[in-house]
Each structure stands twice: as structure tokens, then as C-alpha cells.
N, C-alpha and C positions, 0 to 999 in steps of 0.2 A: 456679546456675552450670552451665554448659554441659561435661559428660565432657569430658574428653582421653581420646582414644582413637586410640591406635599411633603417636601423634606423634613419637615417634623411633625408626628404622627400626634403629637398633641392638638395640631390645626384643625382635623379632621373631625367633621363632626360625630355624634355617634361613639367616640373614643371610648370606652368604660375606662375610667380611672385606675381600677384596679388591676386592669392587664396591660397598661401602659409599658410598663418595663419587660414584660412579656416579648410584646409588640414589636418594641424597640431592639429587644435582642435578637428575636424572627428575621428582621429584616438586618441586623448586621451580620447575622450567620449568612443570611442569602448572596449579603453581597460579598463577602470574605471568601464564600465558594466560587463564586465568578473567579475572584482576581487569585483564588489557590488555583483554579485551573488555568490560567497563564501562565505562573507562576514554574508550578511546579508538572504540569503535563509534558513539556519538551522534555527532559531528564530522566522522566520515566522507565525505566528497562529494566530487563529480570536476569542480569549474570555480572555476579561480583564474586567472581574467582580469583580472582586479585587479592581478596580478602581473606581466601582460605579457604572459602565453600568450592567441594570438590567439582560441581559440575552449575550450569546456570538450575535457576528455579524454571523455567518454561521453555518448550520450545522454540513459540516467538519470544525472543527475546527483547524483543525492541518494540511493534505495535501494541501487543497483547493489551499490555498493562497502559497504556496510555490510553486505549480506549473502554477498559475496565474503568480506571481510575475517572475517566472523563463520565461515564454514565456515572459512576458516583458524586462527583461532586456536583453534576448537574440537577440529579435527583434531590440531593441536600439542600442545592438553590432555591427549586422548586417546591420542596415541603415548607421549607421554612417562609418565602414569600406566601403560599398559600396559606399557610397558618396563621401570618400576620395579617393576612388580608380578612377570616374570618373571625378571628377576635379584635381586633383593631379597626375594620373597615381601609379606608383609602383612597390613592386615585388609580386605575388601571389605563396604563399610557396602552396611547395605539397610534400607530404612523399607516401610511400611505400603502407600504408594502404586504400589510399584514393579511389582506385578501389573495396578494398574490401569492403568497406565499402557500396559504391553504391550497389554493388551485394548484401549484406545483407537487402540493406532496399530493393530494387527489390523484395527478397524476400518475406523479411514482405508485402508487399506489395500485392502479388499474391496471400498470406495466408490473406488478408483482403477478397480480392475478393470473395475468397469460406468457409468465414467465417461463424461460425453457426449465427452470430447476425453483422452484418457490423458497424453500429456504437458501439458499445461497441468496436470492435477492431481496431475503429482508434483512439477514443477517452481514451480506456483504462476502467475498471471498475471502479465507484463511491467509491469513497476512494483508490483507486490504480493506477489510468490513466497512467498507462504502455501501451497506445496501440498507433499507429505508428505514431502518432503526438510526442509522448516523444521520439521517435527510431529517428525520422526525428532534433528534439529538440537538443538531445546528437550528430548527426553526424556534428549539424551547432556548437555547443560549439567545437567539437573538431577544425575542422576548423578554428575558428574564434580563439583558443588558438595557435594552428600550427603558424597561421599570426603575431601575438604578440610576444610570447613565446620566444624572438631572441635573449636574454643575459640573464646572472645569474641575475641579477639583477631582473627581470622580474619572474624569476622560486624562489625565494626569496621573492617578492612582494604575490605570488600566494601561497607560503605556510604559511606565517604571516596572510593572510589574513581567512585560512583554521582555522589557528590557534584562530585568534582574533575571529571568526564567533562562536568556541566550548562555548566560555566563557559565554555567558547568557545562552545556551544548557544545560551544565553540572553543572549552578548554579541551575537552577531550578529542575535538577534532583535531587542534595542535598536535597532541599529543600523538595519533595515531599517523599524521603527516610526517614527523620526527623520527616514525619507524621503535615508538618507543611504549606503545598499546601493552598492557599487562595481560590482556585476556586472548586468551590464542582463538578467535574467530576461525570459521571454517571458510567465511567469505571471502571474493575476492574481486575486487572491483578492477582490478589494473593495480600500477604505480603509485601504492600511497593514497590513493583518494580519500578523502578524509570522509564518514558516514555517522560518525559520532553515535549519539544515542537511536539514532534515525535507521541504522542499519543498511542503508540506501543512499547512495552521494546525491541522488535524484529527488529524495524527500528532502533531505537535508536541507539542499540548497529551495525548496520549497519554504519549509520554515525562515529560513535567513531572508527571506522577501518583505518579512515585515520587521525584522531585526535591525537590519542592517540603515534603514530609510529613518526610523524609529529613533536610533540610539544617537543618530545624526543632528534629529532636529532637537532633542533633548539635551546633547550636548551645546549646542547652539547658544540656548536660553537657559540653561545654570547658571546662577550669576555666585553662586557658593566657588571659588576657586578651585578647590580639591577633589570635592563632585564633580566638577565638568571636566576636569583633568579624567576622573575616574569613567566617565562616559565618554569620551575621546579614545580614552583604551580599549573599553567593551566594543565602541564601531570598529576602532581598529581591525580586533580579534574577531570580531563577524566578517569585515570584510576579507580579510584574510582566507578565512575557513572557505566563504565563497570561493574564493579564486582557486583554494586547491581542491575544491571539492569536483573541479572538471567536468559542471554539469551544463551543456550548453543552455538549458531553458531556465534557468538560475543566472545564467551572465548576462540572458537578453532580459527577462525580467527583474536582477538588479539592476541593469544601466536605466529601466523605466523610472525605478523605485527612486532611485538615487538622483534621477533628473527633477522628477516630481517634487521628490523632496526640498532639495537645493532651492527651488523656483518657490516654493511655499518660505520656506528660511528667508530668502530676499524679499518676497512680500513684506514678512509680515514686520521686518525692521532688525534681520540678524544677519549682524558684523564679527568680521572676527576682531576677536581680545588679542592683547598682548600675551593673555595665560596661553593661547592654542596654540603660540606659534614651538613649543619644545616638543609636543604631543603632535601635532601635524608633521612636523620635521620628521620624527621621530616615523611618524607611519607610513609617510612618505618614504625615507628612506629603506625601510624595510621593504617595502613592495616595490622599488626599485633594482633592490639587490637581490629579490626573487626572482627579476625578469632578466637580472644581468647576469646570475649564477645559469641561467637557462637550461636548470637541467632538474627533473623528476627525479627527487631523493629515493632509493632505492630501486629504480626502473632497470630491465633487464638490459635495455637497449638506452644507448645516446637520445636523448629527445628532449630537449627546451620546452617548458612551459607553452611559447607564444606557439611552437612547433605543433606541440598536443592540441592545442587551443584549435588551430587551424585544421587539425586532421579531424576533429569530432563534427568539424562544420563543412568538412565535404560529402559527396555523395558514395563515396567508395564501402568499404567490406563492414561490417557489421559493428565498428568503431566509430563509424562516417553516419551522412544522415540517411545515406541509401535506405539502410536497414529501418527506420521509420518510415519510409516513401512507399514502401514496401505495404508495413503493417496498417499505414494508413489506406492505403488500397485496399484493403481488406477488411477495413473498418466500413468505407464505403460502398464496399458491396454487401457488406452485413447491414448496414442505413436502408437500401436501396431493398432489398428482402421484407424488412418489418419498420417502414419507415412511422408507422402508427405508434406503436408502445413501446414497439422495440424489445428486445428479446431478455428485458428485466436487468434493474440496478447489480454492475457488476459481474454480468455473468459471460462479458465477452471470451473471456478461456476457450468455452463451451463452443462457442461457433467460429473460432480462428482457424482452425484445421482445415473445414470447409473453404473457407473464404479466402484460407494465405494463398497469392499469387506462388506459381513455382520458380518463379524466380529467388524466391526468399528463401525457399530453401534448397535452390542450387550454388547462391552465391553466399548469402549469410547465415545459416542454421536450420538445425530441424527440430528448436526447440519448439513449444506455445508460446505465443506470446499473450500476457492475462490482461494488458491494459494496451489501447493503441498508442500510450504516450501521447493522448492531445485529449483532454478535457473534455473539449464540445464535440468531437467524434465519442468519445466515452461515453458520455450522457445521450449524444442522438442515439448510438449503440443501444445503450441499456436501457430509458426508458422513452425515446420517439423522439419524431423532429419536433414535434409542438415542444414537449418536455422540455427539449433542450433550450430552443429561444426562447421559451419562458424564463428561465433560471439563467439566461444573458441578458434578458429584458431588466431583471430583478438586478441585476449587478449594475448596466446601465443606469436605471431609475435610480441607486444610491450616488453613482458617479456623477450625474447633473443634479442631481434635489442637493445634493452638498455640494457640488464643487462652487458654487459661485459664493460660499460662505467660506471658506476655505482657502480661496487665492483669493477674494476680495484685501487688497491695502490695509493693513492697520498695525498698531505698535501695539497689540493683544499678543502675548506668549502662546494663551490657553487655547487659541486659535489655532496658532503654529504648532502645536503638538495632536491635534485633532488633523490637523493636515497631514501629518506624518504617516496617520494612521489612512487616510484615504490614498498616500503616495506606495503604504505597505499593500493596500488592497489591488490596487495598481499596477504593481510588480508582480503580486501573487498570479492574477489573473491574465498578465501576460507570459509567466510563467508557466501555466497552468496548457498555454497551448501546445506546447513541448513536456512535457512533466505529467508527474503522479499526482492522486487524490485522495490523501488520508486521512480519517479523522483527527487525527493527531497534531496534524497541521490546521486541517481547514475549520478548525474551529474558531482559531484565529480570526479570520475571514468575516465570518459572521458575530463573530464579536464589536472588531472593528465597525461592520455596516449596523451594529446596534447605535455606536458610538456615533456616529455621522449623523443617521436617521434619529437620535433621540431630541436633538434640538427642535426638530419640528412637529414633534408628536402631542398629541393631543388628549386629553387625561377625561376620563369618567370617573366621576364618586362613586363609589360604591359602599353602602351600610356594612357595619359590621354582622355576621349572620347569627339569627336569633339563638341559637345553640353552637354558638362559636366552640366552646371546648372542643364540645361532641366532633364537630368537624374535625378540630385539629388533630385527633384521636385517630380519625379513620386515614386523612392524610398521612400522619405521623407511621400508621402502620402501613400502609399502602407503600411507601416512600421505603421502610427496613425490612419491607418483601420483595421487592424490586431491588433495592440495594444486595439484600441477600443474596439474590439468584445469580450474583457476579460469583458467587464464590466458587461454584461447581464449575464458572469457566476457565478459571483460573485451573483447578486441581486438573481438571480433565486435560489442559496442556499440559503438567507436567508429567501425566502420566502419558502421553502422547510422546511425549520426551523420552520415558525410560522406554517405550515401545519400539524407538528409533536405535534402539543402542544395540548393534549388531552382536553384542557379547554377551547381551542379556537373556537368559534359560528363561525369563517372565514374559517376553516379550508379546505374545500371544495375550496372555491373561492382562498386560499394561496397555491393550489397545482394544481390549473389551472393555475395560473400565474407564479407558476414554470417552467410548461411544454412550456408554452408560450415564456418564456426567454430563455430556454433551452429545446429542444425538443428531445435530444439525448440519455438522462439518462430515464434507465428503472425504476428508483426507485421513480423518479417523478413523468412519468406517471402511477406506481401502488399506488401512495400514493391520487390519484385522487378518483378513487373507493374503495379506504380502507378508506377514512375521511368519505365518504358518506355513509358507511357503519355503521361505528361508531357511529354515528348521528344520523341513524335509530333504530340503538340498544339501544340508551340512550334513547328515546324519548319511547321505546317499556319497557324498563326494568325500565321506570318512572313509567308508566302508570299500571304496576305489573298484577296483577288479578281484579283488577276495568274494566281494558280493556281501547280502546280507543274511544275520542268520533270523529265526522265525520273528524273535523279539523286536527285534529292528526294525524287521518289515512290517509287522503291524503297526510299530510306530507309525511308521513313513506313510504306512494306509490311514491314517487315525488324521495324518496330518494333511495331507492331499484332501480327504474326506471334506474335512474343517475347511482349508482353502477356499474349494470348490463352490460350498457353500455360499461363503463369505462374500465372493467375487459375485453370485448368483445375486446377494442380498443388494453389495452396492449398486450392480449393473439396474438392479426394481429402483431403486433409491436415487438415482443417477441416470437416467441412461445415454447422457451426454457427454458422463467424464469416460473420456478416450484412455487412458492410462490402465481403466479396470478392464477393457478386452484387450489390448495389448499382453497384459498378463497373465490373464486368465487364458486366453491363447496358447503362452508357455507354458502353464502347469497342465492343461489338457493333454498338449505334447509330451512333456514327459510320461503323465498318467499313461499316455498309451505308451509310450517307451517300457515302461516298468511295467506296468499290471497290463498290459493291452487292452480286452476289450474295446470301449467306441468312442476313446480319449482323443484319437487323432480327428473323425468325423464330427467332433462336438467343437474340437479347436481349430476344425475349416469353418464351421457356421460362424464360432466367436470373430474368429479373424474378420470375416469379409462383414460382419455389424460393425467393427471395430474403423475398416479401412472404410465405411460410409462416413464418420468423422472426420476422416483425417486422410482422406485418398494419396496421399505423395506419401504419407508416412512410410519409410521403409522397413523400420521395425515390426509393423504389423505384415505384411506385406510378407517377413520372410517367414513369419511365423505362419499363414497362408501356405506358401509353397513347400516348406517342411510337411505339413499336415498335407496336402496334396501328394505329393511323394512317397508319404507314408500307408496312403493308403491306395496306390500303384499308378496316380495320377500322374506320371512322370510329363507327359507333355504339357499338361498345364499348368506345372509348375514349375517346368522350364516359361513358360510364354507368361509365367506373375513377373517372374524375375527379370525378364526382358523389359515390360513395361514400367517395370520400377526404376530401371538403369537408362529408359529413354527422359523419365521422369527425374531422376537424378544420377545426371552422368559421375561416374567416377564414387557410386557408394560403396565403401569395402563389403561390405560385408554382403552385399547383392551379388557381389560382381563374385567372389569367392566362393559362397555357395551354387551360383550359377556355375561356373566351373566345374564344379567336384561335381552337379547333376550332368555335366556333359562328358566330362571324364567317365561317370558309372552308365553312362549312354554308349559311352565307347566313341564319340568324338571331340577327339583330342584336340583338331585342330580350332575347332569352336571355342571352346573352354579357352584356350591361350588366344585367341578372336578379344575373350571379350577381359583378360588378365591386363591387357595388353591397352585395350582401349580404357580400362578403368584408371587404368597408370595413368597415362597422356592427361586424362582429364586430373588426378589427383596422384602425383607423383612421390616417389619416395616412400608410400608406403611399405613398413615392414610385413605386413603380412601377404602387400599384395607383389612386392619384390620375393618374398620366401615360395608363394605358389607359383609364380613365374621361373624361379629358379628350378623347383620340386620337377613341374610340367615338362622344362625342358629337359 
């Protein structure tokens, strides 16, 4: 059984009588915030169009507000424990981990300072915010679990609630596997995959790591009929979503979870009832008939489940595990570069260009990739190797200091649902070597290791403090300044939102007032001189071959101007995001198209800064040889073109403007040289079939 320890704050000496109920209520908001963010964190997301609202509340739709919501409720744990602790006094629990854990974020910490981009690695990347605000986030959740966490009762409360939180999660995962989603998503994962509130079938099956293992052993040990019947369904519907969600590092870390688990149930004295066997039957036979219908509900092509299952686990095209073999390679030479601190929490995007083998992007894409998809290359990545086996030392250290308390023999329940939660950590973390890391999930994580770690920790009294009020005043407002400061980031998505809306005359003005709200995100301030860009281009590709008359044109100078700028600002603010010389590149190019002067000499400089990121990139690259070209460099910008087609055999777009330079050289036979070889390597293209045809 699990110590009581200071559970009623009456024990405590020091108590003042008259803030007893104070007290009492401090510490039950603190822990009602813990278990609302279990609860209610997974479900999280900002688009209920379904409803009638014409468009979602925020861009992210899906992390934003979970990791909003999650510094709030975390903040509310935190004042309210602190306020109890200076008018009330107390015991303050500490375990084994808690030095390590300081030493970890020190780290992260040192790996911000000599970061390639310093906010992005405190803040985390736009749709990821793993950077050392969530590291700082997760050490106050464990914390603040360690102080709670002090009876079964408690670690029971914590896995119901893990439980209850799956249930609108894994409905709507149904739902969108059914082909029967209300909200018309712009994503597209494949066949159905189910992404739920997760927005990503790869977070998803993140979260269901501890769902799934969880709802298992809980079902188990209900001895209420109706309830366990009711918890036999919820595992069902988690495993389920698992299996459509098509996530390979989700089926190797649930098969962990679900072993773990299973082996913890047989410990500790759980048999099956006569109730499970309609509910067993029942889920069994569903998940038979999914593998025997063997075919992906709305897929364009023939392919069985077991079919898909297998294709995701070969080495083959960008479906296969090739395409991580790849990114990890690249992971590893970005390790092998700044093996020390590493190039800051998160900010891998930034040096994937450099480091992608050209393989990756001759066989699978030329997109970035923003995470290597493996955990402890993400962390050696972002902040060093020490960094990293620290923070696997720390997961170890929970996995032995609990596990011999946890499969230990016994006919204890409250055991066997504390096991659940080291079988979900388990899965997560093997999970986690294949898979994403968001807060939204990994909080979980460290929840759980509070739960595990709390039975051994060891409790200081602490007096209540001589001006207790006063304190809880200054916390109290510290806590709804901090809380507050969530709200500008909220608004500033959704005005990042309306920014994005190709139809929108504001767009300009809706992505300055993003940056305004939020000055931290790179993607806001590039969305300032890309609207402005846009705007110039619509007003230019209105006006066709008529031309423009005076008003127009100074528009389009007003708006180029503004661009220009803009790209100038992010490229100081950034100069590692590849995306702003790539386009700044193109509006140079134009600029010298339309007004001439020294727009094409300024979008040869941009380019060749630009192709130091990201050297294969052939986007950059052609934007290069246009501005070469342009300003009579014709042989060198035949020989960009060259290098970029040895670089990636068979790019349309290389291989067709290379052409049309050989064509306006006057050799024809070159040009159809290399129409010809771009085919072979990438066939049936139509545009590169239409210059083949034109040539001959």
C-alpha cells in the first residue's frame, strides 16, 4: 500500500485554525487541476464547424489550445499548492529524481543559449512547442503530482481520469475512419487514418500509449458489473483507433504497453469474469472482421489492413521506413556537428536541409522534415548527447525504482492500476523511438512518473509563512499574469488564420497583428511579406498583357516595397528559416522583371544564402539561375541547372527551364539531351511530355 502522507492539513503543525478551510480548498483546486488536465487536455482543439461556426477559431487547430490550456491549468495547480503551502504550512515531498531533473533542464537550458534560433527553442516550433517552456512545464506537472499523488486512491482517481479524457478522443477517431468527419479538414494522412483531436495519426497513436494499457487494467479490477462492461468498451474503442490510426511506432509501442500491462493484471490476481466474456467476444469479433474485410474504407486503391500494415514497415518510398532511415541519417550528422548542446530544443527544421542525405530527396521528397521521428535523436539533436541520456537515464531511474513494486505478487488492485500506468509509460517510450513529442501528449508521461515515484518520496515540513496572506496575494497575481499572457497567443493564431486566407483584402494588416500579439513565431513574421506578396501578384496577373495603369502600379510598388522589407526583417530574426530566401529570391526576380533596376543582382545574392541551407533544394536553385540569366549570366546558369539535375535526376521544373536556356542558346539538341533524360528518370510528366513534344 501506498504511505498517507499529510493528507489532512489539520496534522500539520503550525495550521492557523482560521485559514484551515482556506487551505483545504488551495490544495483541492491544485489537485482537480492536475486531474482537469488529464481529463480534458486530449480533446482539446479549436474548429467546431460542425456547429455552425463558419470557419475553426485558430490556425492550429488541434496543439494550440492543448498546450494553452495545459499552461493554464498547470499555473492554477501551482498557485493554488503554493498558497496552501504559505498559509497552512505542510509537508513538501521530494523523490530521487528531483536533482536530476533540475540538471536536465540546466541543460536544456545552456542548449537555448547557444541555440541556432533562441526563441523557437524556448518556445518550441509552431505546431510542436517542445522547447524549454514544455521541459520546464513537465518538471512542474511532475512535481506538483509527487505532492498529491499520496494514496491509491489518488493514483485511481489519475488513471479514470486518463481514461475518461480517451473517450471523446477515440470517438471521433471512429468517426473520421467511417468517412463520416463533419469538418472538412484540409489534411491528408492517406486512407482514412484516423488523427482525431491529435490532428496527426502519429501523435494520436502517441496518446493511445497510455490509454489503451490503462483502460485494460482498470477494466480488469471493476468488480461494479456495468462499469467494467463500460471500461471493456472504452479499451475496445482505444484499441481500435490504434489499429486504424496506421501508425507503425504506436503498434510497436502498443504491443509493449499491452504486454506490460497483461503481465502486471496476472500478477497482481486478475482473472477474467463471466461479465467480460460478451464484451471480449464482442471486441474480438470486431477486430477480426476488420482484418477479414481487409480492405481500407475509402482507399483509392485495393489494400488490406494487414497489407498497409506491412507496407509502412518496409524500407521502400516515402510510405515505407526508407524515408526515416534517411531523416535519421541526418539526424546523425546534425548529433556528430554539435554533439555538446546541440543545436537548441526543437529547432531541428533549421539544420535538416544541410544534413538531408540526397537520397531523400531523390527518392522520397523535397520537403523538411521538422522532427527526425525518433525521440532520442530529437533530444541528442536539440539539446546534446549528455542532454539526451540524461532525460533516458531519468525514465530508466522510474522504470527500476518502481518496477519491482509493481510486478511484485499481490491481490492489491491499487497496485495493479499503478502498473498500468508504468505499462503506459512503457509503450510511450517505446513509442517515442519511432514517433512525435508534444506536449499534449507528454504530459501524460510525466504525470504517470509522478505516480510511480510518489510512493517513495520523502516529505519536509515546512511552517506556514509569517505573512502567509501577503504571499498568497503575490502568487495569486503572479499566477493571473502568467495565465493572462495565454490570451495574446491564442488571438494572434487566429489572426494568423485570417492572414492565411487567400481571399482575404486584410491579409497583410491580419499578419501584422499576428506578429504584434506574438512576436516569437517565425511563421507569423514570414506570413507578413508572403500576404504582401501575394497581393502584388494578384493585382499583376489581373492586369495580364493590358499592363498597369499609374494607380495600379504604385500599388504593386507600395506592395513589393512592404514585402521586400518584411523578408529583410524575418531573414535578421531568423536566418536559418530557408523558406524566407527562397522567396524573397522570387519577389526580387519579379521586382527586377517589373520595375528593373538591381532586383535580379539582389535575388542572385538571396538565392545562393538561401541554397547554403538547403543545397539540393531545387526551388532555390532555379530561382538562382533565373537571376543569373537575367543579368546575362547565361552560362552559369545553364551549369546551376546542370548541378541541380545531377543532384536530382528527373526535377521538372530544372530540367524545363534548363531547356528553354538551351533553346534561347540556340542548342536544340542539348535542351531535348536533357527533356529526354528528365523523363526516363520521372516519366509521364505532363509538362515535361508537352516540351518534348513543342522541341520536336
Amino acid at each position: 500500500m501506498m504511505p498517507k502522507i499529510n493528507a489532512d492539513p489539520s496534522e500539520v503543525k503550525g495550521t492557523p485554525h482560521a485559514s484551515a478551510a482556506w487551505v483545504d480548498n488551495c490544495r483541492a483546486l491544485s489537485w482537480w487541476a492536475l486531474l482537469a488536465s488529464a481529463l480534458f487536455i486530449p480533446s482539446a482543439f479549436g474548429n467546431f464547424q460542425f456547429l455552425g461556426f463558419g470557419t475553426a477559431f485558430t490556425n492550429d487547430s488541434f496543439l494550440l489550445l492543448k498546450v494553452v490550456g495545459l499552461r493554464v491549468l498547470t499555473l492554477v495547480s501551482l498557485a493554488a499548492w503554493a498558497c496552501a503551502l504559505a498559509l497552512g504550512g505542510g509537508g513538501v515531498r521530494r523523490t530521487r529524481l528531483d536533482p536530476l531533473i533540475v540538471a536536465f533542464l540546466l541543460i536544456v537550458g545552456a542548449s537555448v543559449v547557444f541555440s541556432v534560433h533562441v526563441p523557437t527553442a524556448i518556445f518550441g516550433k509552431y505546431t510542436r512547442d517542445e522547447g524549454l517552456l514544455a521541459f520546464v512545464n513537465y518538471a512542474v506537472l511532475y512535481f506538483l503530482g509527487v505532492q498529491h499523488i499520496d494514496r491509491p486512491a489518488r493514483v485511481r482517481a489519475l488513471a479514470l481520469a486518463i481514461v475518461a479524457g480517451s473517450i471523446p478522443v477515440v470517438a471521433y477517431g471512429v468517426i473520421q475512419y467511417l468517412g463520416l468527419d463533419p469538418i472538412p479538414w484540409s489534411v491528408d494522412f492517406g486512407p482514412r487514418r484516423a488523427f482525431s483531436t491529435y490532428g496527426n495519426p502519429d501523435i494520436l497513436g502517441g496518446f493511445l500509449m497510455f490509454t489503451v494499457p490503462v483502460s485494460l487494467v482498470l477494466a480488469f479490477f471493476e468488480k461494479r458489473p456495468a462499469i467494467r462492461i463500460l471500461l471493456w468498451a472504452i479499451f475496445a474503442l482505444n484499441f481500435f483507433v490504434l489499429v486504424v490510426s496506421f501508425t507503425r511506432g504506436a503498434w510497436v509501442g502498443g504491443l509493449v504497453g499491452l504486454a506490460f500491462a497483461g503481465f502486471v493484471a496476472f500478477r497482481h490476481g486478475a482473472r477474467f469474469a463471466r461479465v467480460d466474456a460478451i464484451p471480449a467476444l464482442v471486441s474480438g469479433a470486431l477486430l477480426a472482421l476488420l482484418l477479414r474485410v481487409q480492405h481500407l474504407a475509402g482507399a483509392d486503391v485495393e489494400m488490406g489492413i494487414v497489407q498497409f500494415g506491412a507496407y509502412r514497415l518496409t524500407a521502400g518510398d516515402a510510405g515505407g521506413i526508407g524515408a526515416r532511415l534517411y531523416i535519421w541519417k541526418a539526424a546523425l550528422a546534425a548529433i556528430a556537428e554539435r554533439p555538446l548542446l546541440g543545436f537548441g530544443p526543437d529547432t531541428f527544421r533549421f539544420v535538416f536541409g544541410i544534413y538531408k542525405p540526397l537520397e531523400y530527396v531523390r527518392t522520397i521528397s523535397t520537403n523538411v522534415a521538422d522532427s527526425p521521428h525518433s525521440y532520442p535523436l530529437q533530444m541528442a539533436a536539440g539539446v546534446g548527447v549528455l542532454g539526451a541520456v540524461l532525460l533516458y537515464y531519468i525514465f530508466a531511474r522510474v522504470a527500476v525504482g518502481s518496477g519491482a513494486s509493481v510486478f511484485r505478487s499481490s491481490v492489491v488492485p491499487e497496485r495493479a492500476v499503478l502498473g498500468s500506468l508504468w505499462a503506459g509509460c512503457a509503450g510511450y517510450v517505446a513509442y517515442l523511438f519511432f514517433g512525435l513529442s508534444v506536449p499534449g501528449v507528454a504530459f501524460l508521461l510525466w504525470l504517470a512518473m509522478a505516480a510511480l515515484m510518489a510512493p517513495s518520496a520523502k516529505t519536509v515540513d515546512v511552517q506556514p509563512a509569517r505573512n502567509g496572506g501577503g504571499v498568497a496575494v503575490v502568487v495569486i497575481a503572479l499566477a493571473v499574469t502568467l495565465i493572462a499572457l495565454q490570451v495574446p497567443v491564442v488571438r494572434a493564431d487566429a489572426a494568423y488564420l485570417r492572414a492565411n486566407k487567400r481571399t482575404s483584402s486584410t491579409a497583410p494588416e491580419d499578419a501584422l497583428e499576428a506578429v504584434r500579439l506574438n512576436p516569437f513565431v517565425v511563421e507569423y513574421r514570414y506570413q507578413v511579406p508572403f500576404t504582401y506578396t501575394n497581393r502584388a501578384l494578384g493585382v499583376l496577373s489581373a492586369a495580364g498583357s493590358s499592363g498597369l495603369d499609374p494607380a495600379s502600379l504604385a500599388k504593386v510598388r507600395a506592395d513589393v516595397d512592404s514585402a521586400k522589407a518584411g523578408f529583410e526583417s524575418v531573414i535578421e530574426f531568423c536566418p536559418d528559416y530557408y523558406p524566407s530566401y527562397r522567396h524573397f529570391a522570387t519577389l526580387l526576380n519579379i521586382s527586377g522583371d517589373v520595375f528593373g533596376g538591381t532586383g535580379h543582382e539582389r535575388a542572385a545574392e538571396i538565392a545562393r544564402r538561401g541554397k547554403r541551407l538547403d543545397p539540393s533544394a531545387s526551388a532555390i536553385r532555379l530561382e538562382l539561375a533565373y537571376a543569373l540569366q537575367a543579368t546575362g549570366d547565361l552560362e552559369q546558369a545553364i551549369a546551376e541547372l546542370e548541378d541541380s539535375l545531377i543532384d536530382v535526376p528527373g526535377d521538372v521544373g530544372s530540367a524545363v527551364t534548363l531547356a528553354e536556356l538551351y533553346v534561347g542558346s540556340g542548342d536544340t539538341t542539348a535542351a531535348l539531351r536533357v527533356l529526354e533524360a528528365a523523363n526516363e528518370v520521372n516519366p509521364d510528366q505532363p509538362e515535361l511530355l508537352d516540351a518534348i513534344k513543342n522541341l520536336k
